[in-house]
C-alpha positions as CSV (number, residue, x, y, z in Angstrom):
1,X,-12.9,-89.2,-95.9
2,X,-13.9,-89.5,-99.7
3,X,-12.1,-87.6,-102.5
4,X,-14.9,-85.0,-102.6
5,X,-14.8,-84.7,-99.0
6,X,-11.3,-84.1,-99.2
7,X,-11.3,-81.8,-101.9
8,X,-14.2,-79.8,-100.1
9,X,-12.1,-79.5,-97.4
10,X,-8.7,-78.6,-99.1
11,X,-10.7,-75.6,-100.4
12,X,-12.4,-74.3,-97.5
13,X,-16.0,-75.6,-99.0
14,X,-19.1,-76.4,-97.1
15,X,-19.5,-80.4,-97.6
16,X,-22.9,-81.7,-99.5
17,X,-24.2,-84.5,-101.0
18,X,-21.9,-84.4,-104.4
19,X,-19.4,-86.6,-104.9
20,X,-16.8,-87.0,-107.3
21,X,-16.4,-90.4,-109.2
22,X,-13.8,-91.2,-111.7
23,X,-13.9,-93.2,-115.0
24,X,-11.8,-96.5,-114.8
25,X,-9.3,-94.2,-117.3
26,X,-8.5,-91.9,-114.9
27,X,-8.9,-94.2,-111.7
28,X,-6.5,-96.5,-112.8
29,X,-3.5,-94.4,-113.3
30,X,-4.8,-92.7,-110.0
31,X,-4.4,-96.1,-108.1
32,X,-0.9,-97.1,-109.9
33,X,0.5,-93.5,-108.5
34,X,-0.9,-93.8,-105.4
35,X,1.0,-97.2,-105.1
36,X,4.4,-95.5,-106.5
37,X,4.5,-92.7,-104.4
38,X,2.9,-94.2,-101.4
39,X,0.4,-92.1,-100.8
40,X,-3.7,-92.1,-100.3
41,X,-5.4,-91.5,-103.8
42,X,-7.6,-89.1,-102.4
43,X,-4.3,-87.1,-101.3
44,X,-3.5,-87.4,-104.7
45,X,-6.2,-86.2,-106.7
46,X,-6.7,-83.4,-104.3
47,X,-3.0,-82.6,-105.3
48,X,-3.3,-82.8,-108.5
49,X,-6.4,-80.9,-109.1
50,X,-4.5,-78.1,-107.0
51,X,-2.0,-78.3,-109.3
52,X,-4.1,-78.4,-112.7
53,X,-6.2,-75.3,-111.3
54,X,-3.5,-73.2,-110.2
55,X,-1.9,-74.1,-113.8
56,X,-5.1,-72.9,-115.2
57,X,-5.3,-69.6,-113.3
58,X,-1.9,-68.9,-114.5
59,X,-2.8,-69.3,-117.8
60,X,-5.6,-67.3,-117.4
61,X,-3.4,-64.5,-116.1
62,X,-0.7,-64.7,-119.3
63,X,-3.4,-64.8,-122.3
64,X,-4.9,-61.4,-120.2
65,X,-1.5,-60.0,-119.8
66,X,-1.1,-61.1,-123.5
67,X,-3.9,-58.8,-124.7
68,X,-2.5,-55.9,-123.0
69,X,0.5,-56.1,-125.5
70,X,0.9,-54.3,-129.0
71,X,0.6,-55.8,-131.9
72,X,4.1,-55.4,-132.3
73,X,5.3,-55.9,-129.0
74,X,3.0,-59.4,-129.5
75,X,5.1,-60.1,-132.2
76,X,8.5,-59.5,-130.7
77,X,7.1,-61.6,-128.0
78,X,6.7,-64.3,-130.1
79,X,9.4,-64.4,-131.8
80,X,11.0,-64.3,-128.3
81,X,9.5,-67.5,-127.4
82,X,10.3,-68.9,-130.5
83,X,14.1,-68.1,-129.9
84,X,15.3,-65.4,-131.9
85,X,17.7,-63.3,-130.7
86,X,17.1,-59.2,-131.2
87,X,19.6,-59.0,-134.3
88,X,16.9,-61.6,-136.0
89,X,13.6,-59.9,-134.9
90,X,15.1,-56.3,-136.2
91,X,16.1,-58.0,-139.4
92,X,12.7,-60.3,-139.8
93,X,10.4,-57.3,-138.6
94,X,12.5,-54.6,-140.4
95,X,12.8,-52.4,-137.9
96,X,15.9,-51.7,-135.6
97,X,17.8,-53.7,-132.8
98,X,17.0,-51.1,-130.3
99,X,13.3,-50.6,-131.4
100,X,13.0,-54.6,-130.6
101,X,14.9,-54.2,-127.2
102,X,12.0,-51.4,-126.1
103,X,9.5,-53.7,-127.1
104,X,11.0,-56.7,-125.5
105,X,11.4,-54.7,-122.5
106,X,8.0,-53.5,-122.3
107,X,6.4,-57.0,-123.0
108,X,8.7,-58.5,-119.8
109,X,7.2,-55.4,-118.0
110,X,3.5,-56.5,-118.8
111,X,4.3,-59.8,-117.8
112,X,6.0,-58.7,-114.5
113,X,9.3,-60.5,-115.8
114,X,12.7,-59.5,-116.3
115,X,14.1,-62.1,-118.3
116,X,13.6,-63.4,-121.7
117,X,13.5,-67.0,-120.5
118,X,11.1,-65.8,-117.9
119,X,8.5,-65.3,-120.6
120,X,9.7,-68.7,-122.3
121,X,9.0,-70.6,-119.6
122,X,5.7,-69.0,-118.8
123,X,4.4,-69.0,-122.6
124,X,5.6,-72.6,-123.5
125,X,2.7,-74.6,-123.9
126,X,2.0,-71.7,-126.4
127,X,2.0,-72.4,-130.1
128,X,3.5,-69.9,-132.0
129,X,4.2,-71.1,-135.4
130,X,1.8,-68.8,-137.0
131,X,4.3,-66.1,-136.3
132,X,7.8,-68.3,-137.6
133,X,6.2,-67.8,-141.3
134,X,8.1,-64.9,-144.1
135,X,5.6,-62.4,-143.0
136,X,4.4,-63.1,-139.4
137,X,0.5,-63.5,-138.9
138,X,-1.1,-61.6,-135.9
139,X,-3.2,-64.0,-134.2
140,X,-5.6,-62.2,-131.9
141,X,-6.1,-64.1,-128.7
């Protein structure tokens, strides 16, 4: 069975005439992990487009979760992610420890988290240095 084949099947796709090629700069670290692990390329790359797509829909679902937040509760949220505990928000947003624990609460409940280092972990790959500055930018989406 080819990759395409393969991946047609993995999701439930009538087959066609397509097929997927790879460049020698992808089908050469392809063949070197396919010898490492043992395993059929094409098992491989289906796995690992899997991966990359449901890594991709998850992102998808954080920046639209994202935009449901505040303004300020986008800000607390970064600074969040950036590692400042709530005594440090309060004092760099000038606004009260408790006021920064409602909206830290309410951004984990957008997100369907409970933990601080659940949004950490989800919001990584995220680059939020804009909001480390004196007087923290509001980047919109």
């Amino acid at each position: 069975m080819s990759l395409w084949q393969s991946l047609l099947h993995l999701f439930h796709l009538a087959p066609d005439r397509r097929t997927l090629h790879f460049d020698q700069s992808l089908m050469a670290p392809l063949l070197e992990l396919a010898v490492r692990e043992q395993r059929p390329a094409d098992e491989i790359a289906a796995d690992l487009l899997q991966g990359a797509l449901h890594q991709r829909q998850a992102a998808e679902v954080n920046l639209q979760r994202w935009r449901n937040l505040t303004c300020r509760e986008q800000e607390v949220a970064a600074l969040v992610c950036l590692g400042y505990a709530n005594a440090e928000i309060a004092s760099r947003l000038s606004i009260s420890v408790p006021t920064v624990k409602t909206h830290v609460r309410n951004a984990l409940q957008k997100f369907g988290f409970s933990r601080r280092t659940e949004l950490q972990h989800a919001l990584a790959d995220w680059d939020f240095n804009a909001w480390e500055g004196p007087n923290p930018a509001h980047p919109r989406d």
